[in-house]
N, CA, C and O atoms as a GROMACS GRO file, in nm:
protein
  180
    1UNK      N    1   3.810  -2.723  17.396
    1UNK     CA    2   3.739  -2.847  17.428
    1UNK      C    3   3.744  -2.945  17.309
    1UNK      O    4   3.751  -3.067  17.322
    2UNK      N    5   3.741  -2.866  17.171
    2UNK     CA    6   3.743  -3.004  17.069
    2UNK      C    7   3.850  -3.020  17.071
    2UNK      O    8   3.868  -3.140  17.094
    3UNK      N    9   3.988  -2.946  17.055
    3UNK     CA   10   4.109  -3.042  17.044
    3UNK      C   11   4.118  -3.122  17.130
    3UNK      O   12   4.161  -3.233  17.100
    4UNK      N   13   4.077  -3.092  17.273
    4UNK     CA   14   4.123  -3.225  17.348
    4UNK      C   15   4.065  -3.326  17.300
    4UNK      O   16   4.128  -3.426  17.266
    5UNK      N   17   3.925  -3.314  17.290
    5UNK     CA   18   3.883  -3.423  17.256
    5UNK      C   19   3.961  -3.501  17.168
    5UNK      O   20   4.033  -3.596  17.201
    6UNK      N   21   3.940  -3.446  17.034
    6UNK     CA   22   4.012  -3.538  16.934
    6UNK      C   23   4.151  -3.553  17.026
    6UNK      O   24   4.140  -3.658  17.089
    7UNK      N   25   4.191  -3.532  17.035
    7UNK     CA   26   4.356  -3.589  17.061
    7UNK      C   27   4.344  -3.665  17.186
    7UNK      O   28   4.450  -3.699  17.238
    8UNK      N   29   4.220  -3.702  17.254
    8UNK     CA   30   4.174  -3.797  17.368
    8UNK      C   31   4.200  -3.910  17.270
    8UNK      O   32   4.276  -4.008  17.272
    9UNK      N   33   4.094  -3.852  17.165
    9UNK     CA   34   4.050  -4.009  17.076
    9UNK      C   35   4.167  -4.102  17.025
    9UNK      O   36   4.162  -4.224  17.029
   10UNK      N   37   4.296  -4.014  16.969
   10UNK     CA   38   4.416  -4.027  16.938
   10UNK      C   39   4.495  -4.117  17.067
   10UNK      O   40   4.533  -4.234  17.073
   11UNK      N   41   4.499  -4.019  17.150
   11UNK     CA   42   4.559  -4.047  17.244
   11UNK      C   43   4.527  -4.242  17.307
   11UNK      O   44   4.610  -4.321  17.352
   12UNK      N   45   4.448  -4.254  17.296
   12UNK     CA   46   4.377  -4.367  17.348
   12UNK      C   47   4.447  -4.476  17.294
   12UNK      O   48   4.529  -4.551  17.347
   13UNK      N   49   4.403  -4.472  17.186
   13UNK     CA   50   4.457  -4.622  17.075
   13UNK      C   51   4.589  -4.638  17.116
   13UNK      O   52   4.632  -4.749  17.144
   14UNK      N   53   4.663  -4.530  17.124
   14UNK     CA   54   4.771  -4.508  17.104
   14UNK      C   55   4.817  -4.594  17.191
   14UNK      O   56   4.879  -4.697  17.167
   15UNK      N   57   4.780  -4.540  17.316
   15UNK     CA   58   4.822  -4.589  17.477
   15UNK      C   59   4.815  -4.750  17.469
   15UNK      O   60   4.887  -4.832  17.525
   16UNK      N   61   4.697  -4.772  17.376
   16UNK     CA   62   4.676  -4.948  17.399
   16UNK      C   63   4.767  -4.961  17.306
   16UNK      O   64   4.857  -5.011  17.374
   17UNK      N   65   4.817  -4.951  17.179
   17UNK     CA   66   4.924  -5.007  17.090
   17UNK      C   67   5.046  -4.978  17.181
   17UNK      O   68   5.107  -5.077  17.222
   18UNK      N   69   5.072  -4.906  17.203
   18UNK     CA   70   5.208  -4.918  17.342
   18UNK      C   71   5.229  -5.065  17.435
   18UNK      O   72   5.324  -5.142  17.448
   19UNK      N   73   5.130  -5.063  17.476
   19UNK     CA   74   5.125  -5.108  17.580
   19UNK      C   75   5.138  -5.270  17.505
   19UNK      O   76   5.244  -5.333  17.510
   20UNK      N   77   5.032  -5.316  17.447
   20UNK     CA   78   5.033  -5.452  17.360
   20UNK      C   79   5.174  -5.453  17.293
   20UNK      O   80   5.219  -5.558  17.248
   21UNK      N   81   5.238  -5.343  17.287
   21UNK     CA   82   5.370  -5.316  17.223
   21UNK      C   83   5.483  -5.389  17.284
   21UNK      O   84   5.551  -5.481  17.240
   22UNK      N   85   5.488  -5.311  17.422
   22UNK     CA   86   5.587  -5.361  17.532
   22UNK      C   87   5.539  -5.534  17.585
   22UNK      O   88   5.619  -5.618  17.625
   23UNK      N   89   5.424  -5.547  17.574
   23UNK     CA   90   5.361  -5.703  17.630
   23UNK      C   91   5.469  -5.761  17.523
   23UNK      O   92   5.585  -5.789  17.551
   24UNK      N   93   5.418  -5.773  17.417
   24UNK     CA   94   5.506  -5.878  17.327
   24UNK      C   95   5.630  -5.832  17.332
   24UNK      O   96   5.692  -5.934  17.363
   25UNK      N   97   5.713  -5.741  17.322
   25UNK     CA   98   5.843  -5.700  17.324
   25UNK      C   99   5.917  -5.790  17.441
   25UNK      O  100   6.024  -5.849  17.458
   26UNK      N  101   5.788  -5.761  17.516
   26UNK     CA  102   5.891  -5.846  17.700
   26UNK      C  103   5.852  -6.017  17.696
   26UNK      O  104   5.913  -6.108  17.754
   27UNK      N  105   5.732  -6.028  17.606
   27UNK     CA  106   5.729  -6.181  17.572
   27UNK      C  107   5.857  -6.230  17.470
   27UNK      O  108   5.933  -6.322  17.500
   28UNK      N  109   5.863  -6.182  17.394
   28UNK     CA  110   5.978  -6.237  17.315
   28UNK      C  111   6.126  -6.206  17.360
   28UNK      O  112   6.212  -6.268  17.296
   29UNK      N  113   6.168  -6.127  17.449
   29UNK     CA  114   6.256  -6.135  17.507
   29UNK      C  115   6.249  -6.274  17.612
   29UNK      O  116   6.325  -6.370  17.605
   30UNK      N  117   6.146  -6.257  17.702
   30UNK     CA  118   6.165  -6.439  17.809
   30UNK      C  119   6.149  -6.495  17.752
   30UNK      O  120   6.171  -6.605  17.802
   31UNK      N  121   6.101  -6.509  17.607
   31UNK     CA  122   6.134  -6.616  17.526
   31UNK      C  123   6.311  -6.656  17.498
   31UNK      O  124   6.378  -6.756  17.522
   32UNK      N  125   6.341  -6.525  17.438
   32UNK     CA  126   6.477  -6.559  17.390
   32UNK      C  127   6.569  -6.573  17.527
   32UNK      O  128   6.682  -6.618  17.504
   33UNK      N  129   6.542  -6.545  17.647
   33UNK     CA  130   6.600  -6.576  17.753
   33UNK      C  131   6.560  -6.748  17.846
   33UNK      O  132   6.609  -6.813  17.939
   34UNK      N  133   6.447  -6.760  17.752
   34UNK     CA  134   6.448  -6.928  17.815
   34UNK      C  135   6.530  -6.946  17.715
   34UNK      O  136   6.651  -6.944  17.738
   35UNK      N  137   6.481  -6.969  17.583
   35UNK     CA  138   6.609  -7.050  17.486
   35UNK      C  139   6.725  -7.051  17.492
   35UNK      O  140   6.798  -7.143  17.455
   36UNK      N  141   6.765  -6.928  17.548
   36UNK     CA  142   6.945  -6.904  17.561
   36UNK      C  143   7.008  -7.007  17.661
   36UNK      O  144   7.119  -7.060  17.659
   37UNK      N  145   6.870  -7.023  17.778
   37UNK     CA  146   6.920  -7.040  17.923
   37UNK      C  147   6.943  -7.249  17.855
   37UNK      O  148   7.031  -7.335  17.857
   38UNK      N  149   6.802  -7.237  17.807
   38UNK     CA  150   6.830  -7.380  17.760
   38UNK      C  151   6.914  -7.470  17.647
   38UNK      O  152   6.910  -7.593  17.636
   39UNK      N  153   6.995  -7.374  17.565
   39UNK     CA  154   7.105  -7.417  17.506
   39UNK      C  155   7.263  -7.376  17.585
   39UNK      O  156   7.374  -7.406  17.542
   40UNK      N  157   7.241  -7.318  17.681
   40UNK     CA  158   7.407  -7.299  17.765
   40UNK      C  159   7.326  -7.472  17.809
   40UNK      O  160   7.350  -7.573  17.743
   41UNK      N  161   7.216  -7.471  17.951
   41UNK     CA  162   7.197  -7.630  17.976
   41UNK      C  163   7.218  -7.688  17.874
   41UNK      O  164   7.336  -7.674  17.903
   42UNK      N  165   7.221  -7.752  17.760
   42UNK     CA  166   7.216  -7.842  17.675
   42UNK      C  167   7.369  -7.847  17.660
   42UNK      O  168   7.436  -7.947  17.687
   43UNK      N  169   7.432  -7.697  17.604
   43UNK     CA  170   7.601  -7.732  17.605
   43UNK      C  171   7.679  -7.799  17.694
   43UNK      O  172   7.775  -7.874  17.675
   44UNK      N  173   7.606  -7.752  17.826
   44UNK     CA  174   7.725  -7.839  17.932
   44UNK      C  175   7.635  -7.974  17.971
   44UNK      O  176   7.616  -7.983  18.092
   45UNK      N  177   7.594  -8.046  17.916
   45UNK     CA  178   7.510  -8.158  17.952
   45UNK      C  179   7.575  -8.235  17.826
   45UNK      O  180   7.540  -8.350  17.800
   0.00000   0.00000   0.00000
């Protein structure tokens, strides 16, 4: 019963730093996928 616990407690943070992990990971990717999209538009314009 105590290891789980502790390794609940572990476990937890963890799951949220993942997760806030992948949020920005996939934000800065549609980032770099608007900018890309909007310098091919800009080249052929």
């Amino acid at each position: 019963m105590k290891l789980s616990g502790s390794g609940r407690r572990e476990i937890g943070p963890t799951i949220e730093h993942e997760l806030a992990r992948d949020k920005f990971c996939s934000f800065v990717t549609l980032k770099q996928h608007i900018n890309s999209r909007l310098i091919v538009n800009f080249d052929r314009s």
